[in-house]
N, C-alpha and C positions, 0 to 999 in steps of 0.2 A: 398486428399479430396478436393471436388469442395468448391470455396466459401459459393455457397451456399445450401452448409448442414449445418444442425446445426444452422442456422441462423432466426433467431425471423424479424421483419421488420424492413430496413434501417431506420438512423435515430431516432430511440426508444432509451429515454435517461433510463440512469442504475438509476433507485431509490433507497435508502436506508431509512429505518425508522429509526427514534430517537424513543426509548422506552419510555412509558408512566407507564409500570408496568414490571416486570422482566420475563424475557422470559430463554428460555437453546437452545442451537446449536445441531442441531439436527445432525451435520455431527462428532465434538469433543466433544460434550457434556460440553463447556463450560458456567459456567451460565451469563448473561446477565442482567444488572442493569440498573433501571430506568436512562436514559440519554444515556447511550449507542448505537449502533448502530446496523443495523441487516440488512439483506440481503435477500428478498423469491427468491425462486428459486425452482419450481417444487413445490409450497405449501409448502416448507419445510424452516422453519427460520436458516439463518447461519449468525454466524460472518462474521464481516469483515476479520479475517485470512482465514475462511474456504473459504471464497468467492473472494478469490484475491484482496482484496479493502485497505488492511493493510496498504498498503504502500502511501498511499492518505490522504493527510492532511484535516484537515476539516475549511473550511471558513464561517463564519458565517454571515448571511446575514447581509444588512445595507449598506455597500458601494458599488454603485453601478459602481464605476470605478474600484475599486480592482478584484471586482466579475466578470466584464469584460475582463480583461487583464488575468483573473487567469485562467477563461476558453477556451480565446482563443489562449494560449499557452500549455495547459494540452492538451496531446494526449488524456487523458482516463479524465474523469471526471462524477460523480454523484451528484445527486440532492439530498437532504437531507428535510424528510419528517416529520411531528411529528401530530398528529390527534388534532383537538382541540374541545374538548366536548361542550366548550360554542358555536362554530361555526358549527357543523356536520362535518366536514368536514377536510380532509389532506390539510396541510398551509407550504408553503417551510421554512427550518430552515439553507438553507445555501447550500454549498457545498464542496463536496471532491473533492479535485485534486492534482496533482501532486506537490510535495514537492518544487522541481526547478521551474515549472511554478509559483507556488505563489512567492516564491522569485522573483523572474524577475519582477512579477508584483509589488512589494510590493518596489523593489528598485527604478519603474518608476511612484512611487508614493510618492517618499520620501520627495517632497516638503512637504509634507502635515506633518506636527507635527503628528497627530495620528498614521499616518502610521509608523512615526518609533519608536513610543509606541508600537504598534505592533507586529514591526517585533523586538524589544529588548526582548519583553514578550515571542516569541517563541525561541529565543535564551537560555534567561534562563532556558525555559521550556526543551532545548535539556540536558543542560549542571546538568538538574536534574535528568534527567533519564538515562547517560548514562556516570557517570565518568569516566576521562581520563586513568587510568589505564586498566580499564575492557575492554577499547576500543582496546587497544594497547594488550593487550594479544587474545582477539577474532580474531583482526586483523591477528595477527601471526600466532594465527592458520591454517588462513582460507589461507595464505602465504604456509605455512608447507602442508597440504593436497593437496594445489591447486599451485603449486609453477608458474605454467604457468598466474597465474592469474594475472593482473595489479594492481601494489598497490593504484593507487589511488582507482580504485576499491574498492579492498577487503577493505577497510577503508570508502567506502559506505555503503558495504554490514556489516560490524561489527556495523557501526551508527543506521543503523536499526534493525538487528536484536537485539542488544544491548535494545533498547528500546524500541521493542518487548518483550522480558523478561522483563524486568522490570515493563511490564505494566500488559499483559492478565494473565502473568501465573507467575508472583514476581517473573524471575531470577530462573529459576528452578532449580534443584541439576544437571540435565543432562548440562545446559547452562552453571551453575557457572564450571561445569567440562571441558565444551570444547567439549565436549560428540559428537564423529564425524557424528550422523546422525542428530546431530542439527544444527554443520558447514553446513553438506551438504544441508538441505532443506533451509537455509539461502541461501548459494550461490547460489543453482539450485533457488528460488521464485527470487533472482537478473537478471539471467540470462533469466527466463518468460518476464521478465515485459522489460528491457533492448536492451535485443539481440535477440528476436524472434518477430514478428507480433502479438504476443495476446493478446498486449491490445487493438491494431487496433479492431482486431475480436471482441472484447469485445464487442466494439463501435458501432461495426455492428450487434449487437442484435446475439452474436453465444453464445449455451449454455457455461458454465466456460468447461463441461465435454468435450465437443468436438474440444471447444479449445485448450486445455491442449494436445487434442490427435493429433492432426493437427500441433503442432509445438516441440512436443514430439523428434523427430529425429532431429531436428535442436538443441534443448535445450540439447542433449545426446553430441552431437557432440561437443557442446562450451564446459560443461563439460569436456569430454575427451582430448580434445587441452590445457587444462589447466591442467591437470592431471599429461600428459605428461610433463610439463613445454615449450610448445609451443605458445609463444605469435607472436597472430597474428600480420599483419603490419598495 
């Protein structure tokens, strides 16, 4: 596929809304709660899981050196929206972006007391949704199915999906089981975002649909190398 199929205009930043009243995801049919986050695409409302965006922290405006540093190390980042009825008008509430970019940023701001208020309060905030055992067994799993797979990896991929469950959908019976098509859409959403180009594409205004199909054979292939127990060099 040429670049540009599938592509919206260079430069067009990804928006997301913060909810003002409760919406439902029209692709999982997940309900959505005032404060939450939401995604149009095609007039149609999605999560941020349905929408690729899960994996993106949210920074909340106010500093403008954090906010700085945060997006110009995020390969993929979005703008965070919320309507304000006394104004008419959509007013920015922040930003999502990449988990590591904000860290990086948040460490090159640690002269600052607030910031390491900050970056403590996200810490805790990990170490609440994703206790150390559940990690350690996710982990192994995704070890055992995926044996090709690098451990520091796979102990990426169990941190988030870990607190993925715990969040959208409380830890569901398939997750608290290990349930192996929830390893696998963990790993394969690690391997999108990671080891293929799409979140580049993302950034280039391409739909999520035609992304997904444009780096589809590349994401098969890491898959399978890791299947085999083939780590690359």
């Amino acid at each position: 596929m040429e670049e540009s199929e599938g592509r919206k205009s260079e430069g067009q930043e990804i928006v997301v809304f913060m909810l003002r009243r409760e919406s439902v995801c029209s692709e999982c049919g997940a309900e959505l709660w005032k404060g939450r986050f939401l995604r149009m695409e095609k007039q149609k409302p999605l999560c941020l899981e349905c929408a690729d965006l899960d994996h993106l922290a949210f920074l909340p405006r106010g500093d403008t050196a954090l906010t700085r540093r945060s997006r110009k190390y995020s390969g993929l980042s979005a703008v965070v929206v919320q309507f304000s009825r006394t104004r008419g008008r959509y007013e920015r509430q922040g930003l999502l972006v990449e988990e590591a970019a904000l860290e990086r940023a948040e460490k090159e701001c640690l002269g600052d007391e607030e910031q390491r208020r900050m970056a403590q309060e996200r810490a805790a905030e990990l170490r609440e949704h994703a206790d150390e055992r559940y990690l350690e067994q996710f982990a192994e799993q995704i070890k055992t199915q995926y044996p090709g797979c690098p451990p520091d990896e796979a102990e990426r991929i169990a941190i988030h999906a870990c607190r993925k469950y715990s969040g959208r959908i409380g830890r569901s019976s398939a997750a608290k089981k290990f349930d192996a098509e929830a390893i696998e859409l963990a790993v394969k959403a690690h391997v999108r975002h990671t080891h293929t180009r799409y979140d580049y594409l993302l950034t280039q205004g391409w739909e999520r649909s035609d992304a997904r199909r444009a780096i589809a054979e590349q994401t098969m292939e890491v898959l399978e190398r890791w299947r085999s127990n083939a780590v690359s060099a």
